[in-house]
C-alpha positions as CSV (number, residue, x, y, z in Angstrom):
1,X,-49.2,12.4,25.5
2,X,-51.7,9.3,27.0
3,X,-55.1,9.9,26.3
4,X,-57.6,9.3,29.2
5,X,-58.5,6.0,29.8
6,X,-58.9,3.5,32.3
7,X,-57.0,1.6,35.0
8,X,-57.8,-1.9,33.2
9,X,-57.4,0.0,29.5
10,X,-53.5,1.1,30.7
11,X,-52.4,-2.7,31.6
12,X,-53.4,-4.2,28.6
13,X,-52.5,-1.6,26.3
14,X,-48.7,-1.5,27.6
15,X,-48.4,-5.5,28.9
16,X,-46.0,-6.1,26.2
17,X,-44.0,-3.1,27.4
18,X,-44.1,-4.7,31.2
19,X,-43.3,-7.9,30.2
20,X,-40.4,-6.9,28.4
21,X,-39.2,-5.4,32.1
22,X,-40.3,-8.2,34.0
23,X,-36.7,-9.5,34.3
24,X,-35.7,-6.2,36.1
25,X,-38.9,-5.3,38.1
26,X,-39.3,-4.9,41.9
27,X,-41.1,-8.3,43.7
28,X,-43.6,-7.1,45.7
29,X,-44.5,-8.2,49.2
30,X,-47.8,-10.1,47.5
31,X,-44.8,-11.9,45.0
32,X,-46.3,-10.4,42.1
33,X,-44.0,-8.4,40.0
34,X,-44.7,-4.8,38.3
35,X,-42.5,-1.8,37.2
36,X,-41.5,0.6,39.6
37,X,-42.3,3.7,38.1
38,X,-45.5,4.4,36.9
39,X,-45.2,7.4,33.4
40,X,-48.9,7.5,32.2
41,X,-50.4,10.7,32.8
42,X,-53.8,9.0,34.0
43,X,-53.6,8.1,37.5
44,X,-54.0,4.0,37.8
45,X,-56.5,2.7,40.6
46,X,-53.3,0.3,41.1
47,X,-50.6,2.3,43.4
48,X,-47.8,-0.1,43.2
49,X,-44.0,0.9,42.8
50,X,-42.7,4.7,42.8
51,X,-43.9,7.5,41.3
52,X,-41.8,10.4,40.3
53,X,-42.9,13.7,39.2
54,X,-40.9,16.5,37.5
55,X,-41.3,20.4,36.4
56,X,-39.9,19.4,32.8
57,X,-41.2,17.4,30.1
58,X,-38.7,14.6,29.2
59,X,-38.4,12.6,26.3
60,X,-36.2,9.9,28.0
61,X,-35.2,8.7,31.2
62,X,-32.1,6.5,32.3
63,X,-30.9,5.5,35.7
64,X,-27.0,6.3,36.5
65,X,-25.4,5.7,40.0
66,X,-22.3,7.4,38.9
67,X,-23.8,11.1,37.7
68,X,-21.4,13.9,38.7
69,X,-20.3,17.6,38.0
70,X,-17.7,19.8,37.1
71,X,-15.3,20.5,40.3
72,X,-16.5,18.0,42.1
73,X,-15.0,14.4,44.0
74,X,-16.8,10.9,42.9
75,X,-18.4,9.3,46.5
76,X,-16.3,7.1,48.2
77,X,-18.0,3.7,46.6
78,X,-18.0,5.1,43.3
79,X,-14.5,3.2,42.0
80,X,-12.9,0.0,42.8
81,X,-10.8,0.5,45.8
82,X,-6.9,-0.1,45.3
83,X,-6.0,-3.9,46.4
84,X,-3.4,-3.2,48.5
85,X,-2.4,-0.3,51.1
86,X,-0.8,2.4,48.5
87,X,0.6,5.0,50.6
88,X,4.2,6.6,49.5
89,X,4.4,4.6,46.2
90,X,4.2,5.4,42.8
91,X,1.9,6.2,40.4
92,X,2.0,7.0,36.9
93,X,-0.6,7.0,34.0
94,X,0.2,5.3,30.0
95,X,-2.3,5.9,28.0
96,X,-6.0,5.3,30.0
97,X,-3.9,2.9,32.5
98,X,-2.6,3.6,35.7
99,X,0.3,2.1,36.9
100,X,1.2,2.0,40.7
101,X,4.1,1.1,42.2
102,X,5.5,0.1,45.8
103,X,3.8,1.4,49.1
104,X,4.8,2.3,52.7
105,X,2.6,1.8,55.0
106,X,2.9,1.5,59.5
107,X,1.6,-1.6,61.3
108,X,4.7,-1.0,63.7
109,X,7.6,-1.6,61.5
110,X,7.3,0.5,58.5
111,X,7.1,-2.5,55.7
112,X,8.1,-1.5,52.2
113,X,5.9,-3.1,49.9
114,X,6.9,-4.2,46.0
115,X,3.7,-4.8,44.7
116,X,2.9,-3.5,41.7
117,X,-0.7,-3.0,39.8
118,X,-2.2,-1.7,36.7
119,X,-5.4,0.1,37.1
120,X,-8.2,0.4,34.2
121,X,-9.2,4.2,34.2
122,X,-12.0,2.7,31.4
123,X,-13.2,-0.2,33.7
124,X,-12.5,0.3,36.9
125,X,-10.5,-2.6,37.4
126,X,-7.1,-3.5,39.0
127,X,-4.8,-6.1,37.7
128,X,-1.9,-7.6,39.7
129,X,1.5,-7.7,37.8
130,X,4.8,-8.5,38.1
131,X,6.3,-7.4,42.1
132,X,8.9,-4.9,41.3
133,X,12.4,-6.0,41.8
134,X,12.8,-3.6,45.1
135,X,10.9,-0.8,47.0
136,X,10.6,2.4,45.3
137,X,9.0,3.8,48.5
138,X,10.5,7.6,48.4
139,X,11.9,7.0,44.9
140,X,10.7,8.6,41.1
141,X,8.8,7.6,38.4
142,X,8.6,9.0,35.2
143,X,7.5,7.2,31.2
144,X,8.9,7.3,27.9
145,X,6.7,5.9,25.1
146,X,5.1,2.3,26.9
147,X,8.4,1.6,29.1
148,X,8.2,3.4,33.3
149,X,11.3,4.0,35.1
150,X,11.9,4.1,38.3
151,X,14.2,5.6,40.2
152,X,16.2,5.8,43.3
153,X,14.1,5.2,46.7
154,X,13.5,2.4,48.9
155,X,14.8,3.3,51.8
156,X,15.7,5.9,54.6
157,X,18.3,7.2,52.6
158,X,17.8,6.4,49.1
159,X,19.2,4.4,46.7
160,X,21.0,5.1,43.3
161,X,19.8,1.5,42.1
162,X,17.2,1.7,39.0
163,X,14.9,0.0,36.5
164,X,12.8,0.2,33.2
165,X,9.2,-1.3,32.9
166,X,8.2,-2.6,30.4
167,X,4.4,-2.3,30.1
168,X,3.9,-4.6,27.1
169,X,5.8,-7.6,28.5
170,X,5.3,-6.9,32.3
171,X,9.1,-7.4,33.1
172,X,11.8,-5.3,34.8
173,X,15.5,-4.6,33.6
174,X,18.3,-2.8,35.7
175,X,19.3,0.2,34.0
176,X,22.8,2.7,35.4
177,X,22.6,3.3,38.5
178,X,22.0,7.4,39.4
179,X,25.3,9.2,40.1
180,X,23.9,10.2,43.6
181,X,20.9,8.6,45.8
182,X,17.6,9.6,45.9
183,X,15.3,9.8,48.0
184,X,12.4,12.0,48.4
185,X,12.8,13.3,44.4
186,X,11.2,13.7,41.2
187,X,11.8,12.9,37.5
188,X,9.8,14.1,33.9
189,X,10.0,12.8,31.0
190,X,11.0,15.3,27.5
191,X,11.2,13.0,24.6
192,X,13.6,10.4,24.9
193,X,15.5,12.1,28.0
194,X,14.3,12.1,31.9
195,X,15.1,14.5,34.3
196,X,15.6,13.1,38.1
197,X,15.9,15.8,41.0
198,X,17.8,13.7,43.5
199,X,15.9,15.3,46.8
200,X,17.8,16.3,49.7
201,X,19.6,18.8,48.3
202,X,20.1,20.6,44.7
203,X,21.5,17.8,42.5
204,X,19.5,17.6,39.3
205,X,20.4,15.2,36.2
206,X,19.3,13.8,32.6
207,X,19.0,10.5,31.9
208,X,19.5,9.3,28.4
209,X,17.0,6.8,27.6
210,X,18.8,5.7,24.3
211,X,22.0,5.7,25.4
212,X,21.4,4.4,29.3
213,X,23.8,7.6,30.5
214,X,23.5,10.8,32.8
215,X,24.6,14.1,32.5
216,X,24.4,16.9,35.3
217,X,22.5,20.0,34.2
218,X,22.1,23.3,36.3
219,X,22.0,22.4,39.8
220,X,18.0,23.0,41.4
221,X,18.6,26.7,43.2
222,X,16.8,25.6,46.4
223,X,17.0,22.3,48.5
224,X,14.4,20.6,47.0
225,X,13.4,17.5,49.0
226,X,9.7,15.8,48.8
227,X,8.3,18.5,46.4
228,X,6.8,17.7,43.3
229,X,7.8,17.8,39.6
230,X,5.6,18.4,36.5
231,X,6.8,19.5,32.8
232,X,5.1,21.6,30.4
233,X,6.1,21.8,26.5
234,X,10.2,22.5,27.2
235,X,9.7,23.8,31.0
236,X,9.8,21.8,34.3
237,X,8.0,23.0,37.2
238,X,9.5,22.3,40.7
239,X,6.6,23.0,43.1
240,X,7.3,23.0,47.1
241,X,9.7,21.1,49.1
242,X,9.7,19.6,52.7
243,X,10.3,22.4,55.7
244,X,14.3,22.3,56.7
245,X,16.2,23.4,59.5
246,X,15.7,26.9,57.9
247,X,12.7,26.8,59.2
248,X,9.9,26.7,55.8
249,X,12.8,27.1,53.5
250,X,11.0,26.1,49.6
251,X,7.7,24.7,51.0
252,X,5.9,27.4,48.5
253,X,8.7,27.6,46.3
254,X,7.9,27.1,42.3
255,X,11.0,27.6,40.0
256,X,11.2,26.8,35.8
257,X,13.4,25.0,34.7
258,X,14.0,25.0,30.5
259,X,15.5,22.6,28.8
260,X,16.3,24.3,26.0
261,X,18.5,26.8,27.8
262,X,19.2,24.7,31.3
263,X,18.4,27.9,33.2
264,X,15.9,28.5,36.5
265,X,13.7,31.2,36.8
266,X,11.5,31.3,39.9
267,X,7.8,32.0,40.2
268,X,4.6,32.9,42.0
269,X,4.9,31.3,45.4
270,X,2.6,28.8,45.7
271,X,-0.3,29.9,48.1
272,X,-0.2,27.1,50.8
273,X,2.8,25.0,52.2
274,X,3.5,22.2,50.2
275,X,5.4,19.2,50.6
276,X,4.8,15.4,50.1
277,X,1.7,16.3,48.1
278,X,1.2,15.8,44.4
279,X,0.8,16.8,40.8
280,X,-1.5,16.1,37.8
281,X,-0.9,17.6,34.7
282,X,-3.7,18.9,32.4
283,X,-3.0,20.9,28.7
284,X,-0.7,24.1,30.2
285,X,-2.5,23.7,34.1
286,X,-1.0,22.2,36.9
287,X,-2.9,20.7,39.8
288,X,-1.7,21.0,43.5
289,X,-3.4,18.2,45.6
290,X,-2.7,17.5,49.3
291,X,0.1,18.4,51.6
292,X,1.9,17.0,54.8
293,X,2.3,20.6,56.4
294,X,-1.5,21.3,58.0
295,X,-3.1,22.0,54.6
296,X,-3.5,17.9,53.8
297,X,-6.7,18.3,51.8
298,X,-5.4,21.4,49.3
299,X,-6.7,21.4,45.7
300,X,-5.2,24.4,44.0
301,X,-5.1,25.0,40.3
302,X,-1.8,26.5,38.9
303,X,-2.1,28.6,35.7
304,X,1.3,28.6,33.5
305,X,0.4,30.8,31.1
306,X,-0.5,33.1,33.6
307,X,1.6,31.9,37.1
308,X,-1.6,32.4,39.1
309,X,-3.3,29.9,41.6
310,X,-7.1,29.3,41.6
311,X,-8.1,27.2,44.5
312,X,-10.9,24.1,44.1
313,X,-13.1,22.1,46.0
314,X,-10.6,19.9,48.3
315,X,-10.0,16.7,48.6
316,X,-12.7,14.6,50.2
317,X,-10.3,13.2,52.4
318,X,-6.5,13.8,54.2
319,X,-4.2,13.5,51.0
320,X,-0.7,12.9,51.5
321,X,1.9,10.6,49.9
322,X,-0.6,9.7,48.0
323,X,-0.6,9.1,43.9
324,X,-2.2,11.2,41.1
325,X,-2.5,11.2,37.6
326,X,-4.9,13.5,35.0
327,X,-6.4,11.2,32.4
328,X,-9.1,13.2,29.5
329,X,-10.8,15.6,31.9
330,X,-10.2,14.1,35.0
331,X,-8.0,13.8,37.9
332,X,-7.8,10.1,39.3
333,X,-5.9,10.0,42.9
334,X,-4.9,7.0,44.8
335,X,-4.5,6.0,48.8
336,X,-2.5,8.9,50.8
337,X,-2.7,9.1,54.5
338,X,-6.4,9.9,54.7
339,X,-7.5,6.4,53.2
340,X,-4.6,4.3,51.6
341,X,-6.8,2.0,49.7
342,X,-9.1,5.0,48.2
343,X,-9.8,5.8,44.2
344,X,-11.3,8.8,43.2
345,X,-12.0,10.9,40.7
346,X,-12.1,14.6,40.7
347,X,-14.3,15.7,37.6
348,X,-13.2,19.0,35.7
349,X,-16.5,18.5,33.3
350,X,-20.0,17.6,34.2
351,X,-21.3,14.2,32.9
352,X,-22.7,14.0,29.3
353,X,-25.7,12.1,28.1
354,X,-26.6,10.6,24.6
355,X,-29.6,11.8,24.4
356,X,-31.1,15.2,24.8
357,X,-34.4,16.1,27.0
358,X,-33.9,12.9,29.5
359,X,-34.0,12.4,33.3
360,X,-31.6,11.4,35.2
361,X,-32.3,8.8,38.0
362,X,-30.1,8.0,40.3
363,X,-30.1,4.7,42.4
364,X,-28.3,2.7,44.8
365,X,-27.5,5.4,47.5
366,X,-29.5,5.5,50.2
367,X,-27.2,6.9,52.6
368,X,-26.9,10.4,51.0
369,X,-28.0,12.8,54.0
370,X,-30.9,14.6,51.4
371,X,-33.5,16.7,53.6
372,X,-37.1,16.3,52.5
373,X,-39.9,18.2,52.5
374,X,-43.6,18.0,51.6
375,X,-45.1,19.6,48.6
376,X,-46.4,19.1,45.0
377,X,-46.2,21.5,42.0
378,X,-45.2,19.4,39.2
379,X,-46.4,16.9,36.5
380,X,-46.1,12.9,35.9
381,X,-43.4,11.7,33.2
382,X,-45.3,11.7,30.0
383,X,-42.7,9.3,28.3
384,X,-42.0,5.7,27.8
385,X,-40.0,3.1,29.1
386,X,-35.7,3.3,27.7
387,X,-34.8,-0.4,27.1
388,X,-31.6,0.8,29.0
389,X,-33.7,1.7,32.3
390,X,-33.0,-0.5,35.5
391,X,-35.1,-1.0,38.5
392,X,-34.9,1.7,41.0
393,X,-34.7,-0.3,44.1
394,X,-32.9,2.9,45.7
395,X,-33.9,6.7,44.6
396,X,-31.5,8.8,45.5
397,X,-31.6,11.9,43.2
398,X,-33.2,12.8,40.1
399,X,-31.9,15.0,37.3
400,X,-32.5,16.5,34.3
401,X,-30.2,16.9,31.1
402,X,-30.3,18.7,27.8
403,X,-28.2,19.4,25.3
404,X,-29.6,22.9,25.1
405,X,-28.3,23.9,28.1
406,X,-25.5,21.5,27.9
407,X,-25.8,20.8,32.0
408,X,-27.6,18.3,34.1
409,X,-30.3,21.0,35.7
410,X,-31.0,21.0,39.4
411,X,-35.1,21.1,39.4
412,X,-38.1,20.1,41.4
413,X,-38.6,16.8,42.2
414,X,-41.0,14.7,43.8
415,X,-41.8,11.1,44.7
416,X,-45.2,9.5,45.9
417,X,-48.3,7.2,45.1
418,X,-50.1,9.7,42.8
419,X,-52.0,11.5,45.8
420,X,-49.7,12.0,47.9
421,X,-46.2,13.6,47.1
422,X,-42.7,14.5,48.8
423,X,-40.9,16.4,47.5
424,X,-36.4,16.1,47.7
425,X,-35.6,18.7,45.4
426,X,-35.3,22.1,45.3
């Protein structure tokens, strides 16, 4: 705590600490330069910059414009935006990378894009490789050790033609061909062996990695055509499948499949119709995102240790054909009809901080809808400066952490000029 001095006593007492922010300080309209946030518990005659007030006592304080919470979407903004229009690709995850592959997307023709891109999960960054060798709009992707394969697709029927990517030398080699075409299927990887479910119909095989061969294992016992696939220790999942001229036949269909004992077993329906959505896999949960079949922004969680459903906040935006992958503790999707260049993040764990006691300031956003109102119960910051703290040329939120409550808490927060306060939290 500050003890009571003077106006002139504060700036020369603390002009080493302003000069060493000088470099990241606000100009002001007079082209003299000062920090933006006044913490001294002493109100200066000087009223320049913001001043924000809290109902806790902080040690720290850092600005963030990415801070988010358990079950919620990162703001459109928030990641690099994928380079090209990804809409019916594929997408598959190695590691922290994220590998996508191929697009549809309508300008009047239907185009079938081979582009092909790696995307940084650490750094937010997209790099350009090697154009596949065809399509794989429609197709299946799954990964054994560093090398993708990718199966079948391409066109309105399918194709049986395939490859293996190899991640470490960005090339592409032909591999067999599938027995049958594909088109609108799914393939997981156990070990050294893939399973592709050819789409369209029932057909279901293995694919030898070692050996380059296929074998045909118990046939899938509904028609399972742009549904999803995700594997789990020794079981495959088969979730959904596009409406037929049954009517809904398998759109909420989920059926087991072992490989241990190549048998079926079917499960809970799933609670909402579900075709040409997608899958992420986290430990033993699957999750549901999207749909083409009037539930396009679905986010359901699928329990299989228990075969129950537990729905979650929805995706921010229509979400289907598009590409997902689970990476740590969150869920990364890509394009889909809503917005084919979009990244985001859906976070299963609220952000962690270094450092316990510290506020959270975020910046940058000024478009964020908040409502404010008048009022002042609270106290100045009675900390110092963090080396890591940036200019906030844009308050948009603040927050406070500690590890005793292991949370980013939600309190009262106010900004003004030391007299006057409003207040935008809580």
């Amino acid at each position: 705590m500050m003890a009571n001095i003077t106006n002139s006593e504060w700036i020369q007492q603390n002009n080493a600490r302003i000069d060493a922010i000088k470099t990241k300080a606000n100009t002001l309209p007079d082209g003299s330069v000062s920090p933006n946030i006044f913490v001294q518990t002493i109100e200066p005659t000087l009223k320049k910059g913001l001043w924000l007030q809290t109902n806790k006592t902080a040690e720290h304080y850092k600005s963030d414009d990415s801070i988010y919470f358990s079950g919620n979407w990162s703001n459109d903004g928030d990641t690099a935006s994928v380079p090209f229009q990804f809409y019916h690709g594929l997408a598959i995850s190695i590691g922290t990378n994220v590998y996508l592959f191929g697009s549809q997307y309508y300008d009047g023709s239907y185009p079938y894009e081979k582009y092909a891109y790696k995307y940084d999960t650490l750094t937010d960054t997209y790099t350009q490789l090697t154009n596949s060798p065809r399509a794989f709009y429609g197709g299946a992707v799954a990964s054994v050790n560093t090398d993708i394969y990718l199966f079948g697709g391409g066109a309105t029927n399918g194709s049986q033609v395939s490859y293996k990517y190899d991640t470490l030398t960005d090339t592409y080699t032909q591999i067999t061909n599938l027995p049958y075409s594909l088109s609108g299927g799914a393939a997981v990887s156990h070990g050294t062996d893939i399973y592709v479910f050819l789409g369209r119909g029932s057909s279901a095989y293995k694919y030898d990695t070692l050996t380059n061969t296929y074998t045909a294992i118990t046939s899938v016992p509904f028609t399972f055509y742009y549904g999803c696939a995700a594997i789990v220790g020794t079981d495959i999942y088969l979730l959904g499948s596009q409406s037929t001229s049954n009517g809904t036949q398998g759109v909420r269909y989920n059926y087991k499949y072992n490989v241990l004992t190549n048998t079926w077993s079917q499960l809970t329906n799933i609670p909402y119709d579900f075709w040409c959505g997608t899958t992420a896999i986290l430990g033993t949960d699957i999750y549901l995102l999207g749909s083409s079949r009037g539930s396009y922004r679905q986010n359901f969680k699928y329990n299989t240790l228990t075969d129950t459903y537990t729905q979650l906040t929805n995706v921010p935006y229509d979400f289907t054909w598009g590409g997902a992958v689970a990476i740590g503790t969150n869920i990364h999707i890509f394009g889909g009809s809503g917005d084919k260049t979009a990244t985001r993040i859906y976070h299963l764990q609220t952000k962690t901080y270094e450092t316990d006691n510290t506020v959270i300031i975020a910046q940058g956003r000024a478009s964020t809808g908040k409502t404010y109102n008048t009022g002042y119960t609270t106290e100045l910051f009675d900390t110092d400066f963090d080396e890591n703290f940036k200019p906030l040329y844009g308050l948009v939120d603040v927050w406070f952490y500690t590890t005793q409550d292991g949370i980013i808490l939600d309190i009262p927060t106010y900004y003004g000029d030391g007299t006057q306060w409003v207040k935008f939290k809580n």
